[in-house]
Backbone bond lengths (Angstrom), bond angles and torsions (degrees), N, CA, C in turn:
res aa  C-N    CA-C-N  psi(-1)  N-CA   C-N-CA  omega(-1)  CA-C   N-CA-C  phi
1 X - - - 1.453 - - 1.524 111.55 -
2 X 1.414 119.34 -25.47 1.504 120.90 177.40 0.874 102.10 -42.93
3 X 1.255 132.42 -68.21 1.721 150.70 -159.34 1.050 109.61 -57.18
4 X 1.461 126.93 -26.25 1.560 108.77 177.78 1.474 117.72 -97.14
5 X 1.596 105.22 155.70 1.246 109.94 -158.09 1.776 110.98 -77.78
6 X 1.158 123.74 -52.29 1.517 133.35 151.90 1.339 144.79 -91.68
7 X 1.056 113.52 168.47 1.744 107.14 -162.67 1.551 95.23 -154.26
8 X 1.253 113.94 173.45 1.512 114.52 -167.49 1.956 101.42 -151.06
9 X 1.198 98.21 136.57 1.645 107.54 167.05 1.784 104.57 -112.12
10 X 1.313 100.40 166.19 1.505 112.45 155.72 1.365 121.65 -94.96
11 X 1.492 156.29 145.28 1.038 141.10 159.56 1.542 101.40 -97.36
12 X 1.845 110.16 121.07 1.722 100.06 -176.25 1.715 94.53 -130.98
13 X 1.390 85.86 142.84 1.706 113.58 159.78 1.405 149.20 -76.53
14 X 1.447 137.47 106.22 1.093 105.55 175.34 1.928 100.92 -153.20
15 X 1.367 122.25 139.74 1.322 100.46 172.41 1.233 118.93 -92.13
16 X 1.125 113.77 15.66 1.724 103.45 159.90 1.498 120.76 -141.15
17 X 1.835 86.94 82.62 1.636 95.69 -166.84 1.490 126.48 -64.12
18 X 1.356 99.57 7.42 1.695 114.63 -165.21 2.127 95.77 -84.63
19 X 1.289 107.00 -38.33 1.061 95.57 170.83 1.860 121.86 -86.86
20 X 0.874 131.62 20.90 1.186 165.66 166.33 2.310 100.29 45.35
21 X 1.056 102.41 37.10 1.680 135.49 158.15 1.425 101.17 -57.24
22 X 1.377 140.99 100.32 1.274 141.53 179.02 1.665 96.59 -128.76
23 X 2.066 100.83 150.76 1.229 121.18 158.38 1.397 114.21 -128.80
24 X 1.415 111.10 154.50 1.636 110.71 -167.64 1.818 92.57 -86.89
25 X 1.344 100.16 146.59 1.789 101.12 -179.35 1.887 88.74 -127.96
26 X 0.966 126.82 -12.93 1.499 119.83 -159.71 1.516 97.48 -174.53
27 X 2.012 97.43 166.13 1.334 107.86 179.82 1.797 100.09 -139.12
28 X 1.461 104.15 127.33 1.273 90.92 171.78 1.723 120.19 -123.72
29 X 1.531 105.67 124.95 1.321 114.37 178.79 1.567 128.52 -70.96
30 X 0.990 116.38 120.08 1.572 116.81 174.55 1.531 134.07 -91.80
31 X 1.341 137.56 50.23 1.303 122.24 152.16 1.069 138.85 -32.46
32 X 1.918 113.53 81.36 1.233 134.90 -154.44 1.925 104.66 -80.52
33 X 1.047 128.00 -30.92 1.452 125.35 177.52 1.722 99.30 -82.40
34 X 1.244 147.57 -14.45 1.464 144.76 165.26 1.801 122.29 -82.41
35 X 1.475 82.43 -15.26 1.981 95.05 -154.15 1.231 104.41 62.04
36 X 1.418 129.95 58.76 1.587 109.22 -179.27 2.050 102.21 -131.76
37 X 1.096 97.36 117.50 1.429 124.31 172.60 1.379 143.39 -54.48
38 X 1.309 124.43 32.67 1.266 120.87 -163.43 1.509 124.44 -51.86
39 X 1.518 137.33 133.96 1.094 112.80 145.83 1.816 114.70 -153.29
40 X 1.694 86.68 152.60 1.484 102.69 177.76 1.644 136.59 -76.45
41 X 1.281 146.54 85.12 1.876 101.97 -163.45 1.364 87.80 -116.16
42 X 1.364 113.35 178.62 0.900 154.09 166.65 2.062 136.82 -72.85
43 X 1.301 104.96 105.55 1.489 113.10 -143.55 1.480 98.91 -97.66
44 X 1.932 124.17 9.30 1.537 148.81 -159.07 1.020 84.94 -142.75
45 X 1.397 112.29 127.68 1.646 136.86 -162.92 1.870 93.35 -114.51
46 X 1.720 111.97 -23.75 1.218 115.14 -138.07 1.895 108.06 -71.45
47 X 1.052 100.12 17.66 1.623 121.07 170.48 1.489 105.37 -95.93
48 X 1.076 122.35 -68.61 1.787 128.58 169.31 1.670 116.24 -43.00
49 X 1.353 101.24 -44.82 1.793 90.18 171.08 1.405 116.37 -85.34
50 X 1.586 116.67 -6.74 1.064 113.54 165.64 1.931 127.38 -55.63
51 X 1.624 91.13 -56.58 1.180 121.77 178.24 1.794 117.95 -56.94
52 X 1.387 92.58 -46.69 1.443 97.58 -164.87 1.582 120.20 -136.78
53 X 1.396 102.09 13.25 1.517 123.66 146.97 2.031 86.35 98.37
54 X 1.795 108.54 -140.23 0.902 129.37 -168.01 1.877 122.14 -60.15
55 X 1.193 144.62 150.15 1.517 109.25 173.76 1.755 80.82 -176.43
56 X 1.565 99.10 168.42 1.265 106.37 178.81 1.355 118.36 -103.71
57 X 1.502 112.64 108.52 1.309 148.82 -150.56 2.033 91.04 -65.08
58 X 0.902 120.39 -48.54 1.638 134.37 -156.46 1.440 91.21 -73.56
59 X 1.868 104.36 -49.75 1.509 112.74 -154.10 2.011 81.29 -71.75
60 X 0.799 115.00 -75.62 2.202 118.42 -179.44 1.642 104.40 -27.61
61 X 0.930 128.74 -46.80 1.574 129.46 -176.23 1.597 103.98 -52.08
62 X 1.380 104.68 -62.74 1.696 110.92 -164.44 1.049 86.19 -65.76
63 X 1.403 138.51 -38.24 2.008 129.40 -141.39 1.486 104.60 -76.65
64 X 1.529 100.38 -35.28 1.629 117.11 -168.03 1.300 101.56 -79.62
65 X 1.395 127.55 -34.01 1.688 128.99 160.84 0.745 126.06 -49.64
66 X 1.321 123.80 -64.73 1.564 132.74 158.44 1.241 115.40 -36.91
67 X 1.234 144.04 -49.84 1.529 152.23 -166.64 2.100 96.25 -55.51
68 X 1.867 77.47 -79.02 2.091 99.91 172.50 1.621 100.37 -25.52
69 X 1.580 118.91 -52.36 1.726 110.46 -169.71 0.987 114.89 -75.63
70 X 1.163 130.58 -24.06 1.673 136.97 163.49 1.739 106.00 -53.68
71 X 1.401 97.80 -64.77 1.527 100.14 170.32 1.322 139.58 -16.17
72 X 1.347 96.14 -90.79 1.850 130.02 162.48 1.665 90.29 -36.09
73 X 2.003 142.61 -86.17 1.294 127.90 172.18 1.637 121.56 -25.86
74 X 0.998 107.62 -57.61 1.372 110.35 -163.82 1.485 108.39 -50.60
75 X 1.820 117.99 -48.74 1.033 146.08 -146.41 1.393 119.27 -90.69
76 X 1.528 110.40 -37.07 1.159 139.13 -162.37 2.062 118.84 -61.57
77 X 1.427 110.12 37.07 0.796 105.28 -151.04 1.726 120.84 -143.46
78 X 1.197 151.33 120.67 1.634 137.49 -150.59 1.442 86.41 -48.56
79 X 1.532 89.10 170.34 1.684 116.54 156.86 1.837 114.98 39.64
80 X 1.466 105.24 27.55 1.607 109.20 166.04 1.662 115.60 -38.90
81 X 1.115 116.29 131.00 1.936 117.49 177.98 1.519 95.12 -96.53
82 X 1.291 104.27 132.25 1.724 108.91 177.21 1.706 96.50 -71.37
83 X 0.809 146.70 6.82 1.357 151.93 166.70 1.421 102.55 -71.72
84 X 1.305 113.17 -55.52 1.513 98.31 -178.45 1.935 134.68 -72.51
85 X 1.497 97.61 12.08 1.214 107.81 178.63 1.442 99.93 -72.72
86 X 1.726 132.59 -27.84 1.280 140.67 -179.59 1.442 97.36 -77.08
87 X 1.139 118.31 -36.55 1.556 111.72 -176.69 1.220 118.00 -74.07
88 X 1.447 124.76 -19.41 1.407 144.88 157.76 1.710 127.83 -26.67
89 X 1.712 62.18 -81.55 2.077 96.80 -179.28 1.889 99.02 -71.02
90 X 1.472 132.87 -20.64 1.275 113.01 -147.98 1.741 76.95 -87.42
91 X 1.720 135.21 -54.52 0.924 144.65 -140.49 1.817 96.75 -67.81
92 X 1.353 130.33 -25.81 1.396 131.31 -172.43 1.488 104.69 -117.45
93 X 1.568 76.60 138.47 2.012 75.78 178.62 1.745 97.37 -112.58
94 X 0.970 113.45 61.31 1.798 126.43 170.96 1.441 124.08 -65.69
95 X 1.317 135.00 162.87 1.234 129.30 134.34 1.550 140.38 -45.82
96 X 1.229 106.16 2.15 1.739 119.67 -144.36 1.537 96.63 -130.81
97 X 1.823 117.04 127.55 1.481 95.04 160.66 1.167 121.43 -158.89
98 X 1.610 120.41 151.70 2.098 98.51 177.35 1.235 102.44 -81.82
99 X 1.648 96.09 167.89 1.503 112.57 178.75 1.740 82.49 -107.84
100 X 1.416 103.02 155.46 1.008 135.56 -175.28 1.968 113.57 -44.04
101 X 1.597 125.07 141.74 1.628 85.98 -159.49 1.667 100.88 -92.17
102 X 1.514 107.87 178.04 1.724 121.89 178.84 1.058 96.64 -141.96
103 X 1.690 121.19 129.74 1.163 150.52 -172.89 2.121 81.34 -81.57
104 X 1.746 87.04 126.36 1.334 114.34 150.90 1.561 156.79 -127.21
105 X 1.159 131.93 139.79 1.250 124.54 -169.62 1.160 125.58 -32.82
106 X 1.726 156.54 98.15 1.350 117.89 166.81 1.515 99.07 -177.21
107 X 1.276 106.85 156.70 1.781 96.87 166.03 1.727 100.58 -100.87
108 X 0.947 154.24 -16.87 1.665 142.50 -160.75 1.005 111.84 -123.14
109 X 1.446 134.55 96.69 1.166 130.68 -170.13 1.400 117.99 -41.39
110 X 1.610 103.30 -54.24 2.028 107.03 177.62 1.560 119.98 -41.74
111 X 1.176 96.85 -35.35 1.699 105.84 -143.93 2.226 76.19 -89.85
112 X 0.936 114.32 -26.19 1.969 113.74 -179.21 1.559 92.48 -63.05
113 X 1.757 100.35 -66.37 1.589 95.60 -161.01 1.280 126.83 -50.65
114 X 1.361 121.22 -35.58 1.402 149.86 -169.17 1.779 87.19 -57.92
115 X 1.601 97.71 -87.84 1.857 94.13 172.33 1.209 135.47 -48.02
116 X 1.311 125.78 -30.29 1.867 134.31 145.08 1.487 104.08 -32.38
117 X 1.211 107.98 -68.58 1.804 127.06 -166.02 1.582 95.62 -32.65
118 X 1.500 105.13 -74.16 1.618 126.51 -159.54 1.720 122.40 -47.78
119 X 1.905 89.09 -42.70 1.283 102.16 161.49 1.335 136.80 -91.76
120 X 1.132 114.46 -14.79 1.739 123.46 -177.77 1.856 114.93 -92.52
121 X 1.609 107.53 -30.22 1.544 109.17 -135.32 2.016 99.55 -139.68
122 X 1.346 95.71 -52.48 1.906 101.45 172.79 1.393 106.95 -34.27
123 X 1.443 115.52 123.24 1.482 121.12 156.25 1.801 120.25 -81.34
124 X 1.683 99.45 111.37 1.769 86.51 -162.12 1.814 87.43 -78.82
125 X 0.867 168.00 -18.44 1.162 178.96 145.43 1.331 99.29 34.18
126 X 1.760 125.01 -59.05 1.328 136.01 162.84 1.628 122.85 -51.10
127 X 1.537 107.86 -34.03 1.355 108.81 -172.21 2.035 95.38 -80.61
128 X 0.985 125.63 1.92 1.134 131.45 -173.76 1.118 104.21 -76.18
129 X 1.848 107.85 -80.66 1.296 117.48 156.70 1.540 140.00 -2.78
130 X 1.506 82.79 -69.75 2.420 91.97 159.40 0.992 109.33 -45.10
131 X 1.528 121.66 -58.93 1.599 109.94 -156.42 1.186 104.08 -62.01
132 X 1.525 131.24 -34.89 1.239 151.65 -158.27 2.006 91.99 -66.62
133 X 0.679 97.73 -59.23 1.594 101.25 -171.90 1.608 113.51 -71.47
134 X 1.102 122.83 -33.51 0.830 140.22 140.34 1.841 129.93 -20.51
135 X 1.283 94.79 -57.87 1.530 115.63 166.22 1.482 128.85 -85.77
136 X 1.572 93.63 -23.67 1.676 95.39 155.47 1.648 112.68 -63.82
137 X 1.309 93.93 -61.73 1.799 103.59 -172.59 1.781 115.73 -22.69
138 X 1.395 96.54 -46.75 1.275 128.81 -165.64 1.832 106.89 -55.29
139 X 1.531 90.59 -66.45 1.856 120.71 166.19 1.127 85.74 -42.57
140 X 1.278 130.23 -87.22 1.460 134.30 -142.64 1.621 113.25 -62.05
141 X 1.665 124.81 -13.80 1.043 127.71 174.13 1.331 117.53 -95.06
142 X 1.245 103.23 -36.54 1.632 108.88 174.67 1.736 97.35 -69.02
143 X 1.008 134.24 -30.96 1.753 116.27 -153.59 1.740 102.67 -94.55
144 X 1.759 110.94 -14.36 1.194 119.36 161.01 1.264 124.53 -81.67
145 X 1.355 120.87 -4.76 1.864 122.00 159.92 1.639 92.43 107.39
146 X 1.444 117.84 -3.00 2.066 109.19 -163.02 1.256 100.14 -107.03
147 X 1.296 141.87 41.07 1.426 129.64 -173.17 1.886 93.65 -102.04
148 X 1.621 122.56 -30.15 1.567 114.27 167.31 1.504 131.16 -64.72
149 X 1.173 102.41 -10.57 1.742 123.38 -179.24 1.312 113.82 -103.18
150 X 1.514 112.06 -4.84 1.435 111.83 172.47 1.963 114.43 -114.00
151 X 1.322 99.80 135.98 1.455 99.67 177.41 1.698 117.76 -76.06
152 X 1.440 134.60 107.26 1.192 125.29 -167.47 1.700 126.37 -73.17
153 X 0.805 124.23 123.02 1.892 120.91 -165.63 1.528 97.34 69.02
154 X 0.955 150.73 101.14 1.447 152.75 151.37 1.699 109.46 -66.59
155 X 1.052 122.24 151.70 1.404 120.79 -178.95 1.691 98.80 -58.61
156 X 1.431 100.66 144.38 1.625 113.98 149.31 1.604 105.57 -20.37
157 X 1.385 98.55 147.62 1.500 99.23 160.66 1.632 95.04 -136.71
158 X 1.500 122.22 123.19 1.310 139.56 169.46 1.560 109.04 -52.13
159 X 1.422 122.97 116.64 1.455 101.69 146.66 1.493 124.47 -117.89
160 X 1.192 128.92 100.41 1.161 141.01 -175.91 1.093 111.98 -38.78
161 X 1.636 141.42 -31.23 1.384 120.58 -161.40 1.859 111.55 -89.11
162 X 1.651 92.73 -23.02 1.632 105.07 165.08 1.305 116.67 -100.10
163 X 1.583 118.50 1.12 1.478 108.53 163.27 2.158 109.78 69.32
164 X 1.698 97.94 14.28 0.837 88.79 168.25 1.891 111.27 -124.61
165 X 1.990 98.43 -160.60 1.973 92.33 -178.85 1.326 82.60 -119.83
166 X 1.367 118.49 146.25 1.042 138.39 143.52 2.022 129.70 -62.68
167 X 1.232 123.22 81.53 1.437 103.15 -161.23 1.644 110.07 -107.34
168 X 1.254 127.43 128.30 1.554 119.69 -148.88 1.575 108.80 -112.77
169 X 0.841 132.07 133.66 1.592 122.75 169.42 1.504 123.99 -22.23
170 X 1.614 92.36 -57.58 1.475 104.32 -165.44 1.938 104.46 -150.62
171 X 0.969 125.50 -178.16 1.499 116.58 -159.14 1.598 100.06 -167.36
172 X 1.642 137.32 158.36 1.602 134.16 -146.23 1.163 104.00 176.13
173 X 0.987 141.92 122.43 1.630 152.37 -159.25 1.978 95.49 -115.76
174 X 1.513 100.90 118.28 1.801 80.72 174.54 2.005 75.82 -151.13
175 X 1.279 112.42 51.26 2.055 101.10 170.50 1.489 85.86 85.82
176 X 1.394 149.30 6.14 1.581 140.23 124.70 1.413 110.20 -161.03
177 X 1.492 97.88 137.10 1.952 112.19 177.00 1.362 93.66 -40.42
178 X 1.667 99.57 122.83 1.338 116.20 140.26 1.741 132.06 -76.38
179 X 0.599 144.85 146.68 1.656 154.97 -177.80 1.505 103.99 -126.82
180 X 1.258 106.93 104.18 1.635 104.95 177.83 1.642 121.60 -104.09
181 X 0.722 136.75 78.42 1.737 147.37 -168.26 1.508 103.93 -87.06
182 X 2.025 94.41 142.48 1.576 106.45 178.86 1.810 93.54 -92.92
183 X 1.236 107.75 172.02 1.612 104.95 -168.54 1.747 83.96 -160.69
184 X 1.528 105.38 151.85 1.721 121.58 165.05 1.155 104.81 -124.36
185 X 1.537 128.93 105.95 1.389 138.76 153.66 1.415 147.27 -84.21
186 X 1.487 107.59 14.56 0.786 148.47 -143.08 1.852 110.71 -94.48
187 X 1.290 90.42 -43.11 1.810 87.68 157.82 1.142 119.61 -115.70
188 X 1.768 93.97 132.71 1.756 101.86 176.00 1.410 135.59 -17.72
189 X 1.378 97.03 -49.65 1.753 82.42 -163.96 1.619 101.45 -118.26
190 X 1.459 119.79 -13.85 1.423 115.70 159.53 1.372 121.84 -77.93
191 X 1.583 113.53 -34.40 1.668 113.71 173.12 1.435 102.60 -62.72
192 X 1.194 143.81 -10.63 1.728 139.90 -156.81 1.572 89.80 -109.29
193 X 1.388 123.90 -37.65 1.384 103.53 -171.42 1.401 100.42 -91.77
194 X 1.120 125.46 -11.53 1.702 120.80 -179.40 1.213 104.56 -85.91
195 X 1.337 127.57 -11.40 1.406 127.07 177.75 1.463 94.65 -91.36
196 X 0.689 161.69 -123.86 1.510 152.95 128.44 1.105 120.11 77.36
197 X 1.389 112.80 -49.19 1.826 117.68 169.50 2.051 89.78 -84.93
198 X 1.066 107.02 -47.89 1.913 97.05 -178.65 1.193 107.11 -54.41
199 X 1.633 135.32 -43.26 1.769 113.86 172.35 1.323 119.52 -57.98
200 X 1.383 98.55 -24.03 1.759 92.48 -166.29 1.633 101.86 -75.45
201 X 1.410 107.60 -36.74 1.715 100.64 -177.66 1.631 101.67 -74.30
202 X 1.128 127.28 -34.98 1.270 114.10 -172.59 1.890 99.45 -61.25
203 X 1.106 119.32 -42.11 1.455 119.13 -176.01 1.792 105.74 -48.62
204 X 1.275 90.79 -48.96 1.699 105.59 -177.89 1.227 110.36 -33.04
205 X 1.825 104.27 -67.33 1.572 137.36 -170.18 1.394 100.22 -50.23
206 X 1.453 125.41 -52.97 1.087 112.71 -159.45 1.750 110.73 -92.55
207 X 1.285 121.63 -14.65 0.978 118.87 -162.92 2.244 115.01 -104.62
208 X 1.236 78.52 -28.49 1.656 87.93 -179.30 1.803 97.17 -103.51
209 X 1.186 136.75 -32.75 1.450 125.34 -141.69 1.772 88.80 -139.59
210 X 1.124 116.89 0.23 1.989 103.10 -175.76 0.977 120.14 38.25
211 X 1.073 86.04 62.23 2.215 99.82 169.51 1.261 105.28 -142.27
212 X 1.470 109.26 147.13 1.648 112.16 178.49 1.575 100.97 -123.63
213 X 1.695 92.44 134.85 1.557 118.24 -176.66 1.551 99.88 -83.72
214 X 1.712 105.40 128.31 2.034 89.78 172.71 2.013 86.44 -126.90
215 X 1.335 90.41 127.91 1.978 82.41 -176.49 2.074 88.72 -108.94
216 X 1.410 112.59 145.31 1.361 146.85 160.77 1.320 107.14 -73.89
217 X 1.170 147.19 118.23 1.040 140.32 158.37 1.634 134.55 -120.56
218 X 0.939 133.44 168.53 1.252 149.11 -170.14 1.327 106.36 -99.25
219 X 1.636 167.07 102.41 1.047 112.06 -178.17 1.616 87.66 -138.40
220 X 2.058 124.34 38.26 1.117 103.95 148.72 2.088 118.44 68.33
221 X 1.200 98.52 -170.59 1.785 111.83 169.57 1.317 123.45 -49.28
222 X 1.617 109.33 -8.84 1.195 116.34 -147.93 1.726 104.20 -73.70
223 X 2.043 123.45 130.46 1.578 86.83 -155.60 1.664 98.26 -84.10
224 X 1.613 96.87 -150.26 1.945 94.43 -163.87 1.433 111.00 -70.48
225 X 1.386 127.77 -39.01 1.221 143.40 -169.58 1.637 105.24 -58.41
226 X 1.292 138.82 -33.59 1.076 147.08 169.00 1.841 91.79 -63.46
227 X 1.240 116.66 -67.32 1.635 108.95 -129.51 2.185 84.65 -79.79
228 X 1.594 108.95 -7.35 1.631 120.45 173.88 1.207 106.93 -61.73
229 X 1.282 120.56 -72.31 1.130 149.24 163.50 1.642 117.26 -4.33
230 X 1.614 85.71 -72.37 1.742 109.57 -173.89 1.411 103.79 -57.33
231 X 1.316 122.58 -42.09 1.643 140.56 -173.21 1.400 106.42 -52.52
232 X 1.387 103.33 -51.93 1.610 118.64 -175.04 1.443 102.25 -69.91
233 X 1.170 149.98 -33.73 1.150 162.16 -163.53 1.499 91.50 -82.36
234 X 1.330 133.28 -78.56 0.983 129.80 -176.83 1.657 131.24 -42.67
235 X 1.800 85.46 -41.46 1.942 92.87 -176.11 1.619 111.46 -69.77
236 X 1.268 102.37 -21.39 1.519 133.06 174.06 1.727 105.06 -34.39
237 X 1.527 102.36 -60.55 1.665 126.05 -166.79 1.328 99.16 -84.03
238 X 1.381 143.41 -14.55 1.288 138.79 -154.73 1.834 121.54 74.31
239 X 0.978 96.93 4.69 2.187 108.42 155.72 1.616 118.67 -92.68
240 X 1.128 63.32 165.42 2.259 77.57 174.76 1.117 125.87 -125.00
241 X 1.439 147.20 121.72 1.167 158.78 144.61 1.579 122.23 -33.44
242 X 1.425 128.53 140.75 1.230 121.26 165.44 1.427 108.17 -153.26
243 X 1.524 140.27 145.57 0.708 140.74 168.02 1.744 109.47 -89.19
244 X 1.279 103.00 152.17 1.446 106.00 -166.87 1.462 113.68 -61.87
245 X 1.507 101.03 -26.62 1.803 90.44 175.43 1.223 107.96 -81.90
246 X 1.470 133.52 -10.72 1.706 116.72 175.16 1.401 112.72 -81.71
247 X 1.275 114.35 26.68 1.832 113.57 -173.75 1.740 87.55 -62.98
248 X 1.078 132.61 -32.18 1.755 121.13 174.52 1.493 110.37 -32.85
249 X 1.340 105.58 -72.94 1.271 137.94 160.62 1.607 112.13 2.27
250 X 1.670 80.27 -84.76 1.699 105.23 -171.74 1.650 100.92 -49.24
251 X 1.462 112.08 -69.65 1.338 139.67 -173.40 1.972 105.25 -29.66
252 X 1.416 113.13 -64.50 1.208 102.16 168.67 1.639 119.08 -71.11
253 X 1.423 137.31 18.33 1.300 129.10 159.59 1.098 103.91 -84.82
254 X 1.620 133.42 -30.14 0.816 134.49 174.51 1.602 137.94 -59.30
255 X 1.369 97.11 -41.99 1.511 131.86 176.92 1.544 100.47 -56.32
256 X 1.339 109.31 -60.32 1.487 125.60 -168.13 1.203 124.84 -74.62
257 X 1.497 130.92 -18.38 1.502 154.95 -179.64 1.427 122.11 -126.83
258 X 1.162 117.97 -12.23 1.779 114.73 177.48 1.451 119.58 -79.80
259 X 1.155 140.42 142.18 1.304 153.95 -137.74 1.540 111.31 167.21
């Protein structure tokens, strides 16, 4: 193990470490010949309330920070002994803990943790959700008679100025490409930034490439003034908003303009 250049911990959670019930919240990388400290956590709790029901989300954020800064100090240093990861955990009686370390493949520490992260620690819980909405969209197009008038997966659409693809559910020619996307708006402060990157591409769409973005959404508790708001924001850029129950709505624009 000398010989290798990195090594990897888990950072795991649990508040009742007595029954020894752990969840991974983070990953921390060790570049032991640099002293250099990497670490990843986790900003989706939705594994922890899985596990262990209700908890205070604000109070876990800072706790798990605090833990990581202990870390990174403690750690930060040549010739670390994976032995002392026991010497770590024995000295604190916390909620918080490493797993023991494992020498890993890699030259860049970031570019390990990042791929550690994805596979060890990401809660897909959200990516669930999409598909989930996703499959409504779907229901909801087929049970309105428009699922033959719509093109399904439309090619990528490139936007160069963000260097990203645009990839849409479904796609509709009526005098400019439509792009029809399922969307979850549904939590405060992740539905606001996912809306947020969708105006900006819809701005993209419509302004460099003549295409109009229309996103479906989910948007949950969320009250009306938010999901008004968001609409206006969008019509703003040249896209459209819909809430998932107006697929009626949508469905006869479709009916009435596709070609």
């Amino acid at each position: 193990m000398e010989s290798m250049k990195l090594f990897y911990s888990i950072v795991q959670f649990s508040p009742f470490p007595e029954r020894f019930e752990y969840v991974n919240l983070g990953i921390v990388v060790f570049d032991n010949h640099q002293g250099k400290v990497v670490v990843r956590l986790s900003d989706d709790f939705g594994r922890v309330k899985k596990f262990f029901g209700d908890f205070n989300a604000t109070f876990l954020r800072s706790a798990v920070h605090d833990f990581s800064q202990r870390v990174v100090h403690h750690f930060s240093r040549p010739a670390t002994a994976a032995t002392s990861i026991n010497d770590f955990n024995s000295k604190r009686a916390d909620l918080f803990r490493l797993t023991p370390m494992n020498a890993v493949a890699g030259e860049r520490a970031g570019d390990v943790a990042d791929k550690l992260f994805m596979e060890l620690v990401a809660w897909h819980g959200q990516a669930k959700k999409i598909e989930r909405i996703n499959a409504l969209l779907t229901s909801a197009f087929r049970d309105a008679g428009v699922l033959a008038l719509l093109d399904k997966r439309p090619e990528p659409v490139h936007i160069e100025q963000y260097g990203v693809n645009v990839q849409a559910d479904y796609g509709y020619q009526n005098g400019v490409y439509n792009l029809i996307d399922a969307a979850r708006f549904d939590n405060p402060q992740r539905g606001l930034a996912e809306a947020g990157k969708r105006i900006l591409e819809g701005k993209a769409l419509s302004e460099m490439l003549g295409k109009r973005l229309i996103v479906v959404a989910e948007f949950g508790a969320q009250p009306d003034r938010f999901v008004e708001n968001l609409r206006g924001d969008f019509e703003s850029v040249g896209a459209k908003l819909f809430r998932l129950e107006e697929i009626d709505k949508l469905s006869e624009e479709i009916r009435r303009t596709a070609h």
